[in-house]
GUMARDO-366564 format. One record per residue (C-alpha): x, y, z. Coordinates in Angstrom, 2 decimals, padded with zeros to 5 digits. Each point is the difference from the previous one (the first is absolute). Layout:
<sites>
- X, Y, Z
...
</sites>
This chain:
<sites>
- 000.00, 000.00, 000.00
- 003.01, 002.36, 000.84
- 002.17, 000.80, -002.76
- 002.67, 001.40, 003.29
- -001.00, 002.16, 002.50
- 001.62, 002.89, -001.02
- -002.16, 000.01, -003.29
- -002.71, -000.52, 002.01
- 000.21, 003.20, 001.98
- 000.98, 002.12, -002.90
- -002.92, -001.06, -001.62
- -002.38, 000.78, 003.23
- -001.52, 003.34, -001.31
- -002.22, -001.28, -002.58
- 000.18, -004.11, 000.93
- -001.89, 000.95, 002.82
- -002.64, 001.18, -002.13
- 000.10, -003.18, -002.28
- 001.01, 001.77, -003.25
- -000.36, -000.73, -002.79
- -002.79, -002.16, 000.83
- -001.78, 002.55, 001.91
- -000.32, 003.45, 001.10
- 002.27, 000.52, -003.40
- -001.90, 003.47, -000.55
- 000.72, 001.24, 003.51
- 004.04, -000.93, -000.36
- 000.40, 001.41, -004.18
- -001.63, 002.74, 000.89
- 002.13, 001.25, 002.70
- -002.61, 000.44, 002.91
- 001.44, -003.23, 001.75
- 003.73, 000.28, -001.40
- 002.74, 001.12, 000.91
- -000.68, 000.02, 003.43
- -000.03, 004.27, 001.75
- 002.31, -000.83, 002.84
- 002.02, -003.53, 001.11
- 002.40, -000.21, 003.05
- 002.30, -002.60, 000.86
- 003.37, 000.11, 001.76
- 003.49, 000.96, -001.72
- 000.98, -003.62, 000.31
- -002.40, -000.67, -003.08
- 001.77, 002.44, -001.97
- 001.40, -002.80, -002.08
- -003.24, -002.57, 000.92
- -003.65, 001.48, -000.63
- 000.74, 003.41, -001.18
- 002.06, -001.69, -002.78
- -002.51, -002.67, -000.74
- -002.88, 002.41, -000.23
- 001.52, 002.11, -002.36
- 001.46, -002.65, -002.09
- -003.09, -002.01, -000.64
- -002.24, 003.32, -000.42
- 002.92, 000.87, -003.10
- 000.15, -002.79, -001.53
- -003.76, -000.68, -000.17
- -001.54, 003.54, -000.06
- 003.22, 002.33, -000.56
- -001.87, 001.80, 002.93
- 002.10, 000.66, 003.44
- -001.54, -001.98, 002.93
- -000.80, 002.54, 002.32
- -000.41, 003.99, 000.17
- 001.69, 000.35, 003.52
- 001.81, -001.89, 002.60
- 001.40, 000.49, 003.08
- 003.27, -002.33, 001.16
- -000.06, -000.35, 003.58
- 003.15, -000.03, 001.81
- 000.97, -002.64, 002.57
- -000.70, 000.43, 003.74
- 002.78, -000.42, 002.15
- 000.60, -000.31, 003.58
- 000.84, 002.92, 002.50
- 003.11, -000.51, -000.74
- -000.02, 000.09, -004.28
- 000.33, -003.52, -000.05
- -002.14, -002.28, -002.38
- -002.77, -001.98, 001.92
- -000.12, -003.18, -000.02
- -000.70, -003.05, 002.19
- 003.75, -001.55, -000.26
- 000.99, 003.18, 001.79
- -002.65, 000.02, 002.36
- -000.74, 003.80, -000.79
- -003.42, -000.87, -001.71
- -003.59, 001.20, 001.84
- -002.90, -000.88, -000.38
- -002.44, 002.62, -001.27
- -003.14, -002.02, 001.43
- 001.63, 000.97, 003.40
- 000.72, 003.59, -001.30
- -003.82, 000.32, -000.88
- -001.24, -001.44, 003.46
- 002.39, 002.13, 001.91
- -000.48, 003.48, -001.92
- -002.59, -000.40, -002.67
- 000.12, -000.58, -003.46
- -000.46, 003.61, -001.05
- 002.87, 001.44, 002.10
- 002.28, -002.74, -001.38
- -001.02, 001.10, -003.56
- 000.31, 003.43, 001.07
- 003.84, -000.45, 001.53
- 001.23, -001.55, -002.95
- -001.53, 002.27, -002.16
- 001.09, 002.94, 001.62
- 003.51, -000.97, 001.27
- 000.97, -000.43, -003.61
- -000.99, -000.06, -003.91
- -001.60, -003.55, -001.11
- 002.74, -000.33, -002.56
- 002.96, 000.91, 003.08
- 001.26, -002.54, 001.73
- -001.64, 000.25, 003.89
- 002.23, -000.43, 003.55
- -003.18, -001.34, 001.63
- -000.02, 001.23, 003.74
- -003.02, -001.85, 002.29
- 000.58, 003.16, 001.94
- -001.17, 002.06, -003.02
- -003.36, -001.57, 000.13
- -000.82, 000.77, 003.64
- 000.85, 003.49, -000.64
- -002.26, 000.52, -003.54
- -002.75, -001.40, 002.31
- 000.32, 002.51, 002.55
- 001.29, 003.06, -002.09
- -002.28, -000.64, -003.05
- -002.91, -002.43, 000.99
- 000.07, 001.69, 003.62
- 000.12, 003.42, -000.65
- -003.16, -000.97, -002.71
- -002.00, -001.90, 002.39
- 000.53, 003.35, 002.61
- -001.44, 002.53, -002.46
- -002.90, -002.19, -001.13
- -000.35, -001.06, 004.38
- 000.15, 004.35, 000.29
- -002.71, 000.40, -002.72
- -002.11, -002.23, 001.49
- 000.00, 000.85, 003.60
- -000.80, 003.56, -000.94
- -002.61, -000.90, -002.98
- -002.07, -002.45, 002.39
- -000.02, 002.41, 002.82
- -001.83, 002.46, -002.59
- -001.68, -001.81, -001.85
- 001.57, 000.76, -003.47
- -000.77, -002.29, -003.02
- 000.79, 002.22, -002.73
- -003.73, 000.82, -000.67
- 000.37, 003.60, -000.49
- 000.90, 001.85, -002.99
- 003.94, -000.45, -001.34
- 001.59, 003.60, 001.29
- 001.88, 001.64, -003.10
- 003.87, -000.38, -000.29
- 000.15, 004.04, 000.02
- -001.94, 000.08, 003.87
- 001.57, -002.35, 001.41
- 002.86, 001.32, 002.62
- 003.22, 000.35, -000.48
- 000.85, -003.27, 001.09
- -002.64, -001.70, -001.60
- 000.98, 001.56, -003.30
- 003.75, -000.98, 000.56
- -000.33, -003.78, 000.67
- -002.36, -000.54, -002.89
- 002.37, 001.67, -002.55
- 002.72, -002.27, 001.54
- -002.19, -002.88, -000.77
- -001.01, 000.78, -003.65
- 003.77, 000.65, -000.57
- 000.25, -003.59, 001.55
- -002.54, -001.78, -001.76
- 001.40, 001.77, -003.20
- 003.54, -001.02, 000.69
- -001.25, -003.79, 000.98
- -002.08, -000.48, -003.31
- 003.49, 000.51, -002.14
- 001.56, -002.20, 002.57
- -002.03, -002.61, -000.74
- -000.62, 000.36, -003.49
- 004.22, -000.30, -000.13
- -000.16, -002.97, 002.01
- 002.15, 002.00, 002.94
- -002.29, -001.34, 002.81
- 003.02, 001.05, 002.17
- 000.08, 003.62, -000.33
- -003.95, 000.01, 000.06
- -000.10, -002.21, 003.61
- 002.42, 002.39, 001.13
- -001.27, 003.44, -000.77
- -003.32, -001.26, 001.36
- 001.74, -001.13, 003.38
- 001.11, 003.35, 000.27
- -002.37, 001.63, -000.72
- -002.16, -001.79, 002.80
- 002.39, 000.31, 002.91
- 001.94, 003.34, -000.98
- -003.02, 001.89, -001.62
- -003.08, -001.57, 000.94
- 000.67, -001.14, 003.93
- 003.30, 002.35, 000.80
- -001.78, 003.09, -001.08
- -003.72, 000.04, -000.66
- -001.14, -002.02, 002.14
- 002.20, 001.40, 002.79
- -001.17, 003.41, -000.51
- -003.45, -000.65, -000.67
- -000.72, -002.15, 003.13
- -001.38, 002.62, 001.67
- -002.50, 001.09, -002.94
- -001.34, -003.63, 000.79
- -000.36, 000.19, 003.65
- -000.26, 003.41, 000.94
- -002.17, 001.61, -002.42
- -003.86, -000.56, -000.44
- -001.28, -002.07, -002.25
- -000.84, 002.88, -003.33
- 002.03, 001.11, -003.07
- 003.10, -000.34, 000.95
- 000.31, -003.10, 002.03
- -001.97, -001.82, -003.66
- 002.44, 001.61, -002.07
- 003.16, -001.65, 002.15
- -002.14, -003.37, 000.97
- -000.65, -000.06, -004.26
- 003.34, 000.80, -000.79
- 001.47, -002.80, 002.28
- -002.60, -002.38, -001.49
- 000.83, 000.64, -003.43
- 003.44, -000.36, 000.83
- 000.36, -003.50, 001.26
- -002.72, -000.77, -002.64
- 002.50, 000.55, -002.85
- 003.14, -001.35, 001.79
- -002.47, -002.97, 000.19
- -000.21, -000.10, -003.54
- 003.78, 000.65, -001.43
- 001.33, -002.41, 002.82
- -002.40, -003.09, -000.94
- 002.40, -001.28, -002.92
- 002.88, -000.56, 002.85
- -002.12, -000.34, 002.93
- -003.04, -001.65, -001.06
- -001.03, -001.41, 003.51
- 000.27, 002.91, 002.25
- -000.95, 002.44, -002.59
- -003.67, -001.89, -000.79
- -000.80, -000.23, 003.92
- 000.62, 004.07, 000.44
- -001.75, 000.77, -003.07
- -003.49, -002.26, 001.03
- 000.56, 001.52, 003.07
- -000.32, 003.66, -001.53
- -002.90, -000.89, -002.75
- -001.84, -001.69, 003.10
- -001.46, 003.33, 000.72
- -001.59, 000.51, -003.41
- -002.89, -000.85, -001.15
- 000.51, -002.12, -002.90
- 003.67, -001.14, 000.87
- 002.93, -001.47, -003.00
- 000.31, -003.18, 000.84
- 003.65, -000.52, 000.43
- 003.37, 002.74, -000.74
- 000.53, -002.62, -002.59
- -002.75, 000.64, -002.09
- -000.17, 004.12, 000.87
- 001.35, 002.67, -002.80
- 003.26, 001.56, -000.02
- -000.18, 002.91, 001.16
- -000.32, 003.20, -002.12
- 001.82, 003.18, 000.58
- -001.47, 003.54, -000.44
- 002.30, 002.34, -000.78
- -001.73, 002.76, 001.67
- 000.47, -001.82, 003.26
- 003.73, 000.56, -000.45
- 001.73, 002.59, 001.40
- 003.73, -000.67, -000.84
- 000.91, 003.79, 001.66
- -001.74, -001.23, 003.11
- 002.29, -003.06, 000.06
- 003.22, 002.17, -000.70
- -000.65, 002.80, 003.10
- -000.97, -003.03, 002.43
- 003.31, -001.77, -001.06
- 001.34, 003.57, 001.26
- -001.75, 000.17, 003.09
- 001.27, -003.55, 000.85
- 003.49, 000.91, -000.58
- -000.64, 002.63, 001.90
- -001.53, -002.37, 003.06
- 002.45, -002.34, -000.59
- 003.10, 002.61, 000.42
- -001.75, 001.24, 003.24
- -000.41, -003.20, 001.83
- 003.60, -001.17, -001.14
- 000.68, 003.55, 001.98
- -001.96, -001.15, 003.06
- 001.33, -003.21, 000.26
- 003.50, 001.51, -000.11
- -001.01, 002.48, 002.68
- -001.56, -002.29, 001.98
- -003.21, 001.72, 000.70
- -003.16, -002.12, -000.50
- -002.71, 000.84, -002.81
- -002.20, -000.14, 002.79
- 001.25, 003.41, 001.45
- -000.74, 003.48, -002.28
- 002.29, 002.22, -001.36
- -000.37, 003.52, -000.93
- 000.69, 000.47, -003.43
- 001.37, -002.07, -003.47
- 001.43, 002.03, -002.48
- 000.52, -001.59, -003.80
- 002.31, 001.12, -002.83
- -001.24, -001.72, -002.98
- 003.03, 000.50, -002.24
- -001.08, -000.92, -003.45
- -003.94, -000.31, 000.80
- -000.83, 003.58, 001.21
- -002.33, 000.26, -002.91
- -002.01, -002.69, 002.11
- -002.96, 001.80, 002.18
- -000.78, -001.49, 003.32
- -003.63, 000.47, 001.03
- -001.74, -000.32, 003.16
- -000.38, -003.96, -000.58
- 003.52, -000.70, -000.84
- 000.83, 002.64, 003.55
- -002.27, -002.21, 002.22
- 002.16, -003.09, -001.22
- 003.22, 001.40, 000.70
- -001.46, 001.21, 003.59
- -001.71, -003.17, 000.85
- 003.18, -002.35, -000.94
- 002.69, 002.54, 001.58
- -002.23, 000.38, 002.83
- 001.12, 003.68, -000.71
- -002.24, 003.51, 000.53
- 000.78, 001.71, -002.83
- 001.78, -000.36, -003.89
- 001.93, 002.30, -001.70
- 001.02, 000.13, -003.69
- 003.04, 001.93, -000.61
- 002.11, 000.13, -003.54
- 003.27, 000.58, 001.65
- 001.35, -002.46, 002.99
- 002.19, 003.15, 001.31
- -002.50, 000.52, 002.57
- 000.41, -003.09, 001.94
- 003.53, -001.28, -001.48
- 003.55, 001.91, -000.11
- 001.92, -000.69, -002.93
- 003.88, 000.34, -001.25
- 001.88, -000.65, -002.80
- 003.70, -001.38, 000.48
- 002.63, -001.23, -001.94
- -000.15, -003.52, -001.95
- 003.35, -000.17, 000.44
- 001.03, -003.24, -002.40
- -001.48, 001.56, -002.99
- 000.85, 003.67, 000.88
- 003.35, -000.97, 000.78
- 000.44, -001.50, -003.91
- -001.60, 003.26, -001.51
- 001.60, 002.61, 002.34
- 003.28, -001.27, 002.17
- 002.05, 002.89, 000.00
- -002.74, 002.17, 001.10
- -002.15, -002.66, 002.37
- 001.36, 002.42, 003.00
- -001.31, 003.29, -000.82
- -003.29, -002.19, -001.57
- -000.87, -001.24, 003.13
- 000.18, 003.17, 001.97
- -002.21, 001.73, -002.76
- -002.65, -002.74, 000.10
- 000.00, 000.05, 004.00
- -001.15, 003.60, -000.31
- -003.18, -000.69, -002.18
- -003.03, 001.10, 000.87
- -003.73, -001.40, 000.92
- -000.41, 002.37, -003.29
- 002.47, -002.32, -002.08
- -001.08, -003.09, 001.48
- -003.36, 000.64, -001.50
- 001.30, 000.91, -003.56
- 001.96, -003.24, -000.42
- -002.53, -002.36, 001.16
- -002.26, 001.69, -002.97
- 002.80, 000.35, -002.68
- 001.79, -002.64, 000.73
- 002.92, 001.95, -000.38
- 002.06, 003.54, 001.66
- 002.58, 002.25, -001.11
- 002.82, 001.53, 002.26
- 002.86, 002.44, -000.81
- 003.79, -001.32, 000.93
- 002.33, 003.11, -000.38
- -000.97, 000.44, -003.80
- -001.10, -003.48, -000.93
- -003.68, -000.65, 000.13
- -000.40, -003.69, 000.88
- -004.06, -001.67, -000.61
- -000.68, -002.93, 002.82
- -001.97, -002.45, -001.55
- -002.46, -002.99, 002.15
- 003.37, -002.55, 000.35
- 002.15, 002.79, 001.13
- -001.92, 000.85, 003.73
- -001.72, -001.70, 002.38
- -003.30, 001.14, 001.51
- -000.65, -000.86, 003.58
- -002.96, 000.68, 001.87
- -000.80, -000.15, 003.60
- -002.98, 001.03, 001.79
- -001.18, 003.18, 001.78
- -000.10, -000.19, 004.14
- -003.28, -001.54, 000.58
- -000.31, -001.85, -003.26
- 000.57, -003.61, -000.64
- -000.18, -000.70, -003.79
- -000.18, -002.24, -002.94
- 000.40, -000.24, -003.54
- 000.03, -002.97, -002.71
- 001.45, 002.24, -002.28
- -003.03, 001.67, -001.57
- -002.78, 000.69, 003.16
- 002.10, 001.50, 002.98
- -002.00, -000.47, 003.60
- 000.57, 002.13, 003.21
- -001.95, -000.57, 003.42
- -000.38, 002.43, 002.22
- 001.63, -002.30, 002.95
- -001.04, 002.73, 002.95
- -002.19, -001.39, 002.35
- -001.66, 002.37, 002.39
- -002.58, -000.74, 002.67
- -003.20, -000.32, -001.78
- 001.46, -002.14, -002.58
- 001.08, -002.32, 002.87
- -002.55, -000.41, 001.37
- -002.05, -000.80, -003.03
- 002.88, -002.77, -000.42
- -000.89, -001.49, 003.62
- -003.66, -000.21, -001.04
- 000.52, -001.49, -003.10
- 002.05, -002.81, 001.75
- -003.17, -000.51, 002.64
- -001.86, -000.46, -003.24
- 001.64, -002.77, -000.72
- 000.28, -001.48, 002.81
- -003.69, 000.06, 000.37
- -000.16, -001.36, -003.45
- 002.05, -002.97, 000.80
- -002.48, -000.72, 002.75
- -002.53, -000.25, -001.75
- 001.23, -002.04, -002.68
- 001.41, -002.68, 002.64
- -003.22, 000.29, 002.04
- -002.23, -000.97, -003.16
- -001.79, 003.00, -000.31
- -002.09, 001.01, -002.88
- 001.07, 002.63, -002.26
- -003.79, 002.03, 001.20
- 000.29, -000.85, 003.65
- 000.06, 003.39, 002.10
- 002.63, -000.41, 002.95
- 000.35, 001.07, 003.68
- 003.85, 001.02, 000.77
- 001.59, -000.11, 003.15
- 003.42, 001.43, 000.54
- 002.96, 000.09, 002.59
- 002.80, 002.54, -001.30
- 002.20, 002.56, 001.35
- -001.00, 003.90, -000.55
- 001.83, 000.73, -003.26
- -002.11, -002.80, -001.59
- -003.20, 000.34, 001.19
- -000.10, 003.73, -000.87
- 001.64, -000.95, -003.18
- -002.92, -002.33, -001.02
- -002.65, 002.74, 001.85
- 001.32, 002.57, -002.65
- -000.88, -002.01, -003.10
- -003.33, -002.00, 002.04
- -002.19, 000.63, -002.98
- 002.54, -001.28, -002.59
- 000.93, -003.31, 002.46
- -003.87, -001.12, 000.53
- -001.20, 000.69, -003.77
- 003.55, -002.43, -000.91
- -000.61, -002.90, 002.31
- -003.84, -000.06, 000.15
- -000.46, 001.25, 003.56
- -002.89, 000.59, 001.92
- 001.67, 001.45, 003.51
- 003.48, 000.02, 001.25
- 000.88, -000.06, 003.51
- 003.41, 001.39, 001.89
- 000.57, -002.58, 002.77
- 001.71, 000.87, 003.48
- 001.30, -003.16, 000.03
- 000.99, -002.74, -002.19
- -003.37, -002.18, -000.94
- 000.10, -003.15, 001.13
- -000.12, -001.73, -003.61
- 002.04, 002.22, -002.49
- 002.64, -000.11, -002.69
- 003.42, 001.53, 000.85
- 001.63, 001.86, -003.01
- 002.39, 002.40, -000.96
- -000.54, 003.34, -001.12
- 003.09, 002.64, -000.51
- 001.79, -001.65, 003.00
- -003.03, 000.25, 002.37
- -001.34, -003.17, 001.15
- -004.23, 000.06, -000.81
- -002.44, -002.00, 001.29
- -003.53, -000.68, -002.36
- -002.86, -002.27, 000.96
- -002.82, 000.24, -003.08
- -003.40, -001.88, -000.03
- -003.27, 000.32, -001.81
- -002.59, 003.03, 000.72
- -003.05, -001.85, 001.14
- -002.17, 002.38, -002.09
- 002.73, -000.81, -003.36
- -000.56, 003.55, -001.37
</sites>
């Protein structure tokens, strides 16, 4: 019956169908032959790939096949080739038990191209599952929480792309740049680069960001126009990630889709038999995704400023001033302001277009290359470039170039030939990634402290009420032990501490209560004891 086994694979694209005996119209015709897309490992370089294309020549003069994708080899941790001789084989049944067969897909997918050879690390999977499939499950676990407390089942009227807040307006332009840049993924057979510009998207864009500083649009706010515009936003969101993930995570993907259509009246089915998603391009606002890139440099240079300061997010600052270097055409609204205030826990944002207000700068000599250009006269250089003023500094950094008179020879400094060095003002800590230059305000007077120390007793509170299995709408009774600078600390900013942690009354103990948490607040020792109001608001 076999001619060799070899033949008999090559000939497996239109044998299958029986030809010539049947289906013969579907195979000359080309719907049924060549096949759109074959993969097979590089190992059958020489094997199938040959045999398909050999047979289809000889007895069409047709290639077998419109695309293919080799797969590389997996090898151990180590680069090794697996196999059971060495003992560095596993078993992907275990794999799929332990982790899940999407986040296995989804590691080797992700770690490297199909076509690359793969270091396969069981480590790797654990952490997709957490980072990826985690950070997925918390959004969709967020949405819910929120949506079932109100009620929402997107029953009222789609909100327009152009009303929806800033926020709102940003993440869905980052998603139909997404889905955009997935669809020629896919259609180039890169399932790499689209699996990985969807993870992060999710945990960068998505959880990192929106979702961060939206949460309190979904638990603060009541339920009218702007809590449906962010609870319909973060719907639509995991809707489409549900859609351009299914081809790699099919599993996962069809469970958090039924899970959002559930609320619909007439619900698809399955993610697998939903259409790809289409893309507006009036619900794209590319300039909106270029000034928040800004404003998270921005964030990002003023927590890396924190952190190297030492001084907790948690406690306010005066003032962040910004030199945007090469983006001062960009215009920073009130939106974009609230950011930057909320993430740098910061009272107030200034735009400037020169950094000489919160950074001293001099030029000095680069003396390798000024030494080649100038040697005989690198002494009497030096002193003239010492005595250059704030003036001078200025007109270099913008023309890239100044001119100075030596006895009667006029000699041009170019970029190479100085260095400029920059250090910041007394009271100024500051940043720069070369473009965006940060400065905080790093004075910290009295009322600013004390804002600090209730921001800490926030948290603590917080903490106590996630370990004590409190719901997010339970109202609280607080009952506190501290030291003077505390308590009048948290007194100051009482309104601001109850509306945060849900409380009903707080109470200033003489004396440590009997059941309480000790914590730290500032170096003060504090004493809380929470527990439900009996009337719960």
């Amino acid at each position: 019956d076999l001619i060799d086994v070899w033949f008999d694979s090559g000939a497996m694209p239109f044998a299958q169908h029986h030809y010539p005996f049947e289906n013969k119209k579907l195979v000359d015709s080309g719907v049924a032959f060549p096949a759109d897309f074959i993969a097979e490992g590089v190992d059958q370089t020489r094997g199938w790939f040959f045999t398909l294309h050999a047979i289809s020549s000889m007895c069409f003069d047709s290639v077998a096949f419109k695309s293919v994708i080799s797969n590389g080899l997996v090898l151990d941790s180590s680069g090794q080739k697996m196999s059971k001789r060495l003992g560095n084989a596993i078993d992907p049944f275990v794999l799929i038990n332990k982790f899940g067969a999407d986040p296995v897909r989804w590691y080797m997918l992700t770690n490297a191209n199909p076509w690359e050879n793969i270091k396969f690390n069981i480590g790797g999977g654990d952490e997709v599952k957490r980072k990826f499939f985690g950070t997925l499950f918390n959004t969709y676990s967020f949405f819910a929480l929120y949506a079932n407390i109100d009620g929402f089942c997107y029953k009222e009227k789609r909100i327009p792309f152009k009303k929806r807040a800033l926020l709102d307006r940003w993440i869905l332009s980052e998603l139909a740049v997404l889905v955009s840049g997935c669809e020629k993924a896919y259609e180039s057979l890169n399932a790499t680069k689209a699996a990985r510009d969807i993870q992060a998207f999710v945990i960068n864009n998505l959880s990192n960001w929106y979702v961060r500083l939206c949460r309190r649009r979904f638990w603060k706010s009541l339920y009218g126009f702007e809590k449906i515009c962010a609870f319909q936003t973060l719907y639509e969101c995991l809707l489409v990630v549900s859609k351009i993930a299914s081809p790699i995570a099919p599993f996962y993907t069809d469970r958090l889709f039924r899970d959002l259509e559930f609320v619909k009246e007439t619900p698809t089915p399955s993610v697998h038999t939903s259409f790809w998603p289409k893309i507006i391009d009036s619900e794209k606002d590319i300039g909106l995704i270029s000034k928040m890139g800004v404003v998270q440099s921005i964030v990002s240079l003023g927590l890396s400023l924190r952190k190297k300061l030492k001084i907790r997010v948690r406690q306010p600052l005066s003032v962040v001033s910004v030199a945007l270097g090469g983006n001062e055409e960009l215009v920073f609204n009130g939106g974009f302001l609230d950011i930057l205030k909320t993430e740098l826990n910061v009272k107030s944002v200034s735009f400037v277009t020169q950094s000489s207000s919160f950074v001293e700068k001099s030029l000095s000599p680069n003396f390798p290359v000024l030494g080649k250009k100038h040697g005989a006269l690198m002494k009497d250089l030096v002193v003239l470039i010492s005595r250059f003023k704030k003036e001078d500094v200025v007109f270099f950094e913008k023309n890239k170039q100044i001119s100075l008179v030596l006895g009667q020879k006029k000699i041009v400094l170019f970029e190479e030939d100085l260095v400029l060095k920059t250090t910041a003002s007394p009271g100024w800590s500051v940043a720069s990634d070369g473009v965006v230059t940060v400065a905080l305000d790093t004075k910290i007077n009295n009322e600013l402290l004390m804002e600090g120390v209730s921001r800490e007793f926030i948290n603590r509170v917080q903490n106590l009420r996630k370990n004590g299995g409190f719901n997010v709408v339970d109202f609280i009774d607080i009952f506190v032990f501290c030291d003077t600078k505390t308590k009048t600390s948290i007194k100051e900013n009482i309104k601001h501490v109850m509306s945060e942690v849900v409380g009903k009354n707080i109470v200033f103990e003489k004396n440590k209560p009997n059941i309480s948490e000790e914590v730290e607040i500032n170096g003060s020792k504090v004493y809380i004891a929470i527990k439900l109001n009996p009337h719960n608001g």
